[in-house]
C-alpha positions as CSV (number, residue, x, y, z in Angstrom):
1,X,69.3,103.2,92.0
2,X,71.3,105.1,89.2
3,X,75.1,105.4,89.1
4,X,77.1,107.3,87.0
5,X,80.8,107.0,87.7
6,X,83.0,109.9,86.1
7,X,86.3,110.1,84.8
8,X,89.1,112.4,83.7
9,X,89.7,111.2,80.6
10,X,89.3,108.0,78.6
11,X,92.8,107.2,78.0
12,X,93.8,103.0,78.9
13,X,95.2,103.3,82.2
14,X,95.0,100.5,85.2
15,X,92.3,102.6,87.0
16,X,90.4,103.1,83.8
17,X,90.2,99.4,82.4
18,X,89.2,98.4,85.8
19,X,86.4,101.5,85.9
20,X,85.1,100.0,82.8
21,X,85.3,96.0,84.0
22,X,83.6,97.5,87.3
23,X,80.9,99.6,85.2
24,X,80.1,95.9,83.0
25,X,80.4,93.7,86.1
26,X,78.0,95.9,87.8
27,X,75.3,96.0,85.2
28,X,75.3,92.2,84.9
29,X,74.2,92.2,88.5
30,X,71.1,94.4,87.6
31,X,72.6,97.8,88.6
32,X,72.2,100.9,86.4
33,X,75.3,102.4,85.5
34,X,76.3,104.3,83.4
35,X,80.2,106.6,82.9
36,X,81.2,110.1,81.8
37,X,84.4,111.6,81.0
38,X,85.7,115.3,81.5
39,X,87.3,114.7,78.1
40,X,86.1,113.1,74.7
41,X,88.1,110.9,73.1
42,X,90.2,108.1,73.8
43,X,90.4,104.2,73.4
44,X,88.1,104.0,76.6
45,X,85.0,105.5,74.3
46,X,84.8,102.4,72.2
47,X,85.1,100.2,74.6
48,X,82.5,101.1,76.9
49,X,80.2,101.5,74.2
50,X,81.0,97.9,73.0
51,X,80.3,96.4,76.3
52,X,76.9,98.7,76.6
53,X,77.9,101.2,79.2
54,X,76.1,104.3,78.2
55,X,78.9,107.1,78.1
56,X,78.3,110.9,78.0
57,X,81.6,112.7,76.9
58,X,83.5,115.6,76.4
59,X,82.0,117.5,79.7
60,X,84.8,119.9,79.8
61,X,85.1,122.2,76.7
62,X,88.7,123.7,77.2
63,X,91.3,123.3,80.3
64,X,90.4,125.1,82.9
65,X,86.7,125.2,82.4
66,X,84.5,125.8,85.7
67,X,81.4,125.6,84.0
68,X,81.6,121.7,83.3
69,X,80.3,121.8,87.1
70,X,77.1,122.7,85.1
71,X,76.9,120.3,82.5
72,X,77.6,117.6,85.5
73,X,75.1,118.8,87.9
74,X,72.7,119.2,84.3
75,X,73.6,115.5,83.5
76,X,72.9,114.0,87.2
77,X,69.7,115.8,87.3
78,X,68.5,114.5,83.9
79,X,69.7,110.4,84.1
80,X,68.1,110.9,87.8
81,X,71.7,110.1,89.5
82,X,71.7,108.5,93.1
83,X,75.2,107.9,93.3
84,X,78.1,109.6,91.2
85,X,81.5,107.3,91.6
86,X,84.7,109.9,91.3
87,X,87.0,107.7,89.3
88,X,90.8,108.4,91.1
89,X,91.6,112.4,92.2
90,X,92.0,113.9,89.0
91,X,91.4,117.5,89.9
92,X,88.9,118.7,87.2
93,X,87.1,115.2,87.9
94,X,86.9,116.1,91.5
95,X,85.8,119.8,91.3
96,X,83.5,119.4,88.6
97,X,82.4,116.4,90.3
98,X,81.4,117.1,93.2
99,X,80.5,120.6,92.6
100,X,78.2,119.5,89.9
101,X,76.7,117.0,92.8
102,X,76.4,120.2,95.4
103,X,74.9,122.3,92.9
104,X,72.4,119.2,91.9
105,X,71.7,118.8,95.7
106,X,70.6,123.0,96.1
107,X,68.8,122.0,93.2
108,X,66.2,119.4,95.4
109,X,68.2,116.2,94.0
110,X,69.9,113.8,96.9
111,X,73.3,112.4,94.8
112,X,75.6,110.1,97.3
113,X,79.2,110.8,96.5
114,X,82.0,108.4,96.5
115,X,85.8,109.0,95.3
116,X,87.7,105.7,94.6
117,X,91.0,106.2,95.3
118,X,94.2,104.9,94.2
119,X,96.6,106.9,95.2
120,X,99.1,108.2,98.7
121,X,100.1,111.5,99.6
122,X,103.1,112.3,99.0
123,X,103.4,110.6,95.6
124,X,103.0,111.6,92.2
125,X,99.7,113.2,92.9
126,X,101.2,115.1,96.1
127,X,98.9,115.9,99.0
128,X,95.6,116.0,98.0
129,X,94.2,115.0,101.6
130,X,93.6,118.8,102.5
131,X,91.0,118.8,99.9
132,X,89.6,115.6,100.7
133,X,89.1,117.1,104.6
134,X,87.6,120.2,103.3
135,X,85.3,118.4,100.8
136,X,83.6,116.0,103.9
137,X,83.4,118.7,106.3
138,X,81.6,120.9,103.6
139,X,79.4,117.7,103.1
140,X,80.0,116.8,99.4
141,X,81.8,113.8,99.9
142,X,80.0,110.7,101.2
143,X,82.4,108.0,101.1
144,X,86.0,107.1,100.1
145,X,86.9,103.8,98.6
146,X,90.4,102.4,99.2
147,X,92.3,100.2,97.0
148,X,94.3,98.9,99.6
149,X,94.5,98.5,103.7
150,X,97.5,100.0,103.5
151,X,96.3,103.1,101.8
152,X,93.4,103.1,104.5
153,X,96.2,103.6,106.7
154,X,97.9,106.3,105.0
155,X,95.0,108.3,104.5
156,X,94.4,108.0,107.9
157,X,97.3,109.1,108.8
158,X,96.2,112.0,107.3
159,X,93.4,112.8,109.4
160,X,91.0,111.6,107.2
161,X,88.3,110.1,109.1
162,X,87.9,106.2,109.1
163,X,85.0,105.8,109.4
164,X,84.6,107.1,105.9
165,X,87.1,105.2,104.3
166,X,86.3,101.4,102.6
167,X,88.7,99.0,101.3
168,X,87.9,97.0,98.4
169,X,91.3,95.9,96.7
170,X,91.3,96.3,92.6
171,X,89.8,92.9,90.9
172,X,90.7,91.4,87.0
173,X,88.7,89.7,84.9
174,X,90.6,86.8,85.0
175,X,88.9,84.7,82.1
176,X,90.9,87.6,80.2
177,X,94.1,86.0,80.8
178,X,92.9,81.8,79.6
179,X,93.5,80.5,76.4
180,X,95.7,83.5,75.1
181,X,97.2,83.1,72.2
182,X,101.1,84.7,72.8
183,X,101.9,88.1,71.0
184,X,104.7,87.6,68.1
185,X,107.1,90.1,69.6
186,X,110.4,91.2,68.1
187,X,113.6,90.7,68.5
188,X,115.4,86.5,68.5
189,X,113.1,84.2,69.9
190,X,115.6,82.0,71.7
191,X,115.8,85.0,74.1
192,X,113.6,85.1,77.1
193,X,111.6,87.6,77.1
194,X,110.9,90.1,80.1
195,X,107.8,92.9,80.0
196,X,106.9,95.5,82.0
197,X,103.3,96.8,82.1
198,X,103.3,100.6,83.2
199,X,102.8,104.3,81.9
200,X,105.9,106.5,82.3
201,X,105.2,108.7,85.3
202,X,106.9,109.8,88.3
203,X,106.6,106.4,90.5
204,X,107.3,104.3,87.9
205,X,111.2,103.8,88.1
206,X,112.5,102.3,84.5
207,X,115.6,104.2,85.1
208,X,116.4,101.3,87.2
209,X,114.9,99.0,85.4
210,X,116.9,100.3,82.1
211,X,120.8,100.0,84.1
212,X,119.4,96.5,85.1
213,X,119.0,95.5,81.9
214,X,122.6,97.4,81.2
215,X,124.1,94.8,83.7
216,X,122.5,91.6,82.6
217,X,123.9,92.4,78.7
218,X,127.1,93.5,80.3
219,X,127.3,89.4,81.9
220,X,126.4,88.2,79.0
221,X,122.1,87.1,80.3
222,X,120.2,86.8,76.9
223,X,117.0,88.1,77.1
224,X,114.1,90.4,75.0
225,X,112.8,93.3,77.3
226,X,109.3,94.9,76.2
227,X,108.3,98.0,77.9
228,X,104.4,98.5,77.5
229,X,102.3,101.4,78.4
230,X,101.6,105.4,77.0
231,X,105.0,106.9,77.0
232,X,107.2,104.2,76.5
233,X,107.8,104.8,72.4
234,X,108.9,108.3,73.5
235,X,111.7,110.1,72.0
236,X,113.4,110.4,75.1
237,X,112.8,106.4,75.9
238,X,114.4,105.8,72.7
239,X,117.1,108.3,73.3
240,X,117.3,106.5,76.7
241,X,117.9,102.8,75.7
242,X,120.3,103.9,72.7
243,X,122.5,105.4,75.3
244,X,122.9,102.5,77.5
245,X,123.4,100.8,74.1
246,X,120.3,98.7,74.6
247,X,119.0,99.1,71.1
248,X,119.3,94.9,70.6
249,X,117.5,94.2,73.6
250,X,115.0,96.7,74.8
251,X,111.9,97.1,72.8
252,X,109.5,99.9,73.8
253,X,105.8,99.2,72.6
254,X,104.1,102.2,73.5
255,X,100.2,101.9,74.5
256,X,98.9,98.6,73.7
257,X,95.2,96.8,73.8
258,X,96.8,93.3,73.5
259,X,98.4,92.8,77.1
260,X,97.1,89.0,77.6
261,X,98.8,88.4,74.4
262,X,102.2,89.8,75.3
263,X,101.7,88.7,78.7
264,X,101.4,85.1,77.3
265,X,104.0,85.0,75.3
266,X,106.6,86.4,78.0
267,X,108.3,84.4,80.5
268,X,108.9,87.2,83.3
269,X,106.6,90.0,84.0
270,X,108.8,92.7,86.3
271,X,107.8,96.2,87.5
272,X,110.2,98.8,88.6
273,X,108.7,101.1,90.6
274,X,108.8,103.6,93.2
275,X,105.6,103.6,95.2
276,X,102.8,101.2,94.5
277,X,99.2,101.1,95.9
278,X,97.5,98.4,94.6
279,X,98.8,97.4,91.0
280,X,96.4,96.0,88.1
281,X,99.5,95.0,85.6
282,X,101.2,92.6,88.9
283,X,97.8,91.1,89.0
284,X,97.4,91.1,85.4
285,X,100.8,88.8,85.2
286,X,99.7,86.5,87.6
287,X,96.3,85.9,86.6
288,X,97.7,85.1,83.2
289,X,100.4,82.6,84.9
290,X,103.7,84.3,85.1
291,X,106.4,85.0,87.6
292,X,106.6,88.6,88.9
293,X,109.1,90.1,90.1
294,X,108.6,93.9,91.8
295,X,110.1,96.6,94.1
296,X,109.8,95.8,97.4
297,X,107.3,98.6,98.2
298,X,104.8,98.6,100.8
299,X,101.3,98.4,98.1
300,X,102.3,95.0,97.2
301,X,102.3,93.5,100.6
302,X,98.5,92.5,100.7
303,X,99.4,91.0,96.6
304,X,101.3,88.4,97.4
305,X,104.5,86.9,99.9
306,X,108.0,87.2,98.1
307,X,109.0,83.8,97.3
308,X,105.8,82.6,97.4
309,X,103.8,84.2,94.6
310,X,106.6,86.1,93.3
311,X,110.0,87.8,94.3
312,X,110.5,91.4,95.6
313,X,113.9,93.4,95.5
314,X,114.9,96.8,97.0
315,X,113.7,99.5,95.3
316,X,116.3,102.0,93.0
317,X,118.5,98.6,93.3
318,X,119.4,98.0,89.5
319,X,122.2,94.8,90.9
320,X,119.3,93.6,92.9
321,X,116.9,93.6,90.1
322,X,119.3,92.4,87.8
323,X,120.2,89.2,90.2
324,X,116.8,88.6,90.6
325,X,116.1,88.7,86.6
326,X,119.1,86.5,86.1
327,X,118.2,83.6,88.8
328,X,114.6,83.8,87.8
329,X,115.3,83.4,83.9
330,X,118.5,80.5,84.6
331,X,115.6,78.4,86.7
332,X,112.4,77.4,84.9
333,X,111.1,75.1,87.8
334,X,111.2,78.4,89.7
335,X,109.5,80.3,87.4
336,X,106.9,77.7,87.3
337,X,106.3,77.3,90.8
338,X,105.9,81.3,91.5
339,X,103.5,81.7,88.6
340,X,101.5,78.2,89.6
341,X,101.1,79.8,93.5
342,X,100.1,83.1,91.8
343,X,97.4,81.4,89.7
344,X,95.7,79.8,93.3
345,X,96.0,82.9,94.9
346,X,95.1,85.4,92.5
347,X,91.7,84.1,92.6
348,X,90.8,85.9,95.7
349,X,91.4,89.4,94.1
350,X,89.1,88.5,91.1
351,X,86.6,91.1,89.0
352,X,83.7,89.3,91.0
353,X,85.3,89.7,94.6
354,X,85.4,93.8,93.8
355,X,81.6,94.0,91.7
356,X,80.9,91.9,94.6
357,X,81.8,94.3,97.3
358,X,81.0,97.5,95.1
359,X,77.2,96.3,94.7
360,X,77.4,95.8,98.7
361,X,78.7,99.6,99.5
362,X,75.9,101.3,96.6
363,X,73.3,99.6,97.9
364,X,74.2,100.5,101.7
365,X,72.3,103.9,102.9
C-alpha cells in the first residue's frame, strides 16, 4: 500500500510539521509514504528530505493553474498511489487533489481519498462544507479525518455525513521537547519571559494579547513577551507594539525552527486566540513542561481541564488575560504544578497515539 499525502505549500505551519512527523512516523511502521506540494520551496523541503520522505514539488506552475490536476493524476499513476492524504482544505490542494485522483480513477487506477481536516466553518477558512458535500456525493472523497470530537460535531452539523468522518486528535513528538537546551532570547533576563507560538491570521487574536501586555507594564508586572510564528516581524507588528509603547518588552521573532529551545527557556507559554480546533503550539508547551494559559474556546476542551493542566480566560478579554499572566508569573508553585499535570497528561496525545491510529484507518478497506 502506497500513500502520498499532498500539501499546499511547504511553509512551517502546525499542520505541516505534524504532516511531516506523521509522514516519518508512518514509514517507521513499514508504510510507504511519500508527500507532494502544490508549491516548491519552503523550509518543509529540507526537512522531509532529511528525514527520507521522498517529496515531489512544485505541482502547480502559476496561481490559478487547472492543469496541476494533470501532473497529480500523472504522479499517482506513476508511484502506483492507493491512498492520497489531502493535507488541511487548501483550495488548489483540494481541487487538484482530488481531481487529479478522479481523473487517475477514469484512467483504470483505484486511489482512496482522505482530507485531514483542521479547520470549522465559519472561521478563517469560511464555509467550505458545501464542497466537501458535493465532493462525497460525486464520489471523490472517501474519508475525512477530524482533529477533534468537537470538530466531528461541527462538521456534522453541517450535514456532512458521520459516518465518514474520523477523529484522531493531532500528536507531538514529544522526545522533541527533553533535554532542550533554552534559547538566549533578548531583552533583561531577570524578566520572566512569556511566548506565544502562532502565525498572524484571522483567529489568532494578538490584539488582545498586545493591550494585555499594555496593562501588565502599566502595573508595573516585569516580564519579556516573544511572539513566534510567520508574520510576527511584520512592519505592521512592529508599528503595532511601538504604539502601545511596548518596544522594551515585546519581542517579535518572526518564523523560527528552534521552538523547543524558546519553549525551554520561557516560563509561560500563552495563546490568544479566537477559535481553536486542535492546537499543536498548546501541546507543544506542555510536552516541553510549561504552564499554558489560552482563550477559553471550545478546541481546547478535549486538551486539557482549566486549573488542572493549565488556565483558560475569556476570549477578547485583555484584563482577563492580563490577571491571569500576572497571578501565573507572581506564583511559581503554580506554574510548576500546571506544567507537571500537563507533562502526565500530555502523553496521551503523543506522535505514536496519532501514527498509531493513522496506520489503523489506511490499512482499513
Amino acid at each position: 500500500m502506497r500513500t502520498l499525502m499532498l500539501l499546499g505549500n511547504l511553509d512551517v505551519g502546525g499542520a505541516e510539521r505534524t504532516a511531516l512527523e506523521l509522514a516519518v512516523g508512518l514509514r517507521t511502521k513499514g508504510l510507504d509514504v511519500q508527500a507532494a506540494s502544490l508549491k516548491g520551496d519552503g523550509p518543509l523541503g529540507p526537512m522531509l528530505r532529511d528525514a527520507g520522505v521522498p517529496l515531489h514539488e512544485g505541482l502547480l506552475r502559476f496561481r490559478f493553474d487547472a492543469t496541476a490536476l494533470f501532473r497529480v493524476a500523472k504522479l499517482l499513476q506513476c508511484e502506483k498511489i492507493d491512498t492520497l492524504i489531502l493535507v488541511d482544505i487548501y483550495r488548489n490542494a483540494m481541487f487538484c487533489g482530488l481531481w487529479g485522483a478522479r481523473l487517475a480513477r477514469r484512467r483504470g487506477q483505484r486511489v482512496r481519498t482522505i482530507l485531514w481536516c483542521s479547520a470549522v466553518p465559519p472561521g478563517q477558512a469560511g464555509d467550505f462544507t458545501p464542497r466537501l458535500r458535493k465532493n462525497i456525493e460525486r464520489g471523490m472523497l472517501d474519508d475525512i479525518v477530524c482533529v477533534s470530537d468537537w470538530q466531528r460535531r461541527m462538521l456534522s452539523e453541517y450535514q456532512l455525513p458521520s459516518e465518514k468522518m474520523t477523529t484522531i486528535h493531532n500528536g507531538v513528538d514529544l522526545t522533541r521537547f527533553q533535554n532542550i537546551s533554552p534559547a538566549d532570547l533578548p531583552g533583561p533576563a531577570n524578566a520572566p519571559a512569556l511566548v506565544q507560538v502562532a502565525n498572524v491570521m484571522p483567529d489568532k487574536d494578538y490584539d488582545t494579547l498586545l493591550h494585555a501586555a499594555a496593562l501588565l507594564k502599566k502595573c508595573g508586572t516585569a516580564f519579556r513577551l516573544f511572539l513566534v510564528g510567520r508574520g510576527t516581524a511584520s512592519p505592521a507588528m512592529h508599528a503595532r507594539i511601538a504604539e502601545l509603547r511596548l518596544g522594551d518588552s515585546v519581542f517579535p521573532l518572526g518564523p523560527r525552527n528552534d521552538v523547543p529551545a524558546i519553549l525551554a527557556a520561557a516560563d509561560v507559554m500563552v495563546l490568544s486566540t479566537r477559535s481553536e480546533v486542535f492546537n499543536i503550539a498548546v501541546l507543544e508547551a506542555m510536552a516541553a513542561g510549561r504552564a499554558v494559559i489560552t482563550s477559553d474556546v471550545p478546541g481546547f476542551a478535549e486538551m486539557f481541564t482549566d486549573g488542572r493542566e493549565g488556565v483558560k480566560v475569556p476570549p477578547r478579554n485583555p484584563a482577563a488575560l492580563a490577571d491571569a499572566i500576572q497571578r501565573l508569573l507572581g506564583d511559581k508553585s503554580l506554574r510548576q504544578q500546571l506544567a507537571q499535570t500537563a507533562e502526565r497528561h500530555i502523553k496521551k496525545f503523543s506522535l505514536q497515539a496519532m501514527c498509531d491510529a493513522f496506520a489503523e484507518l489506511l490499512r482499513r478497506k
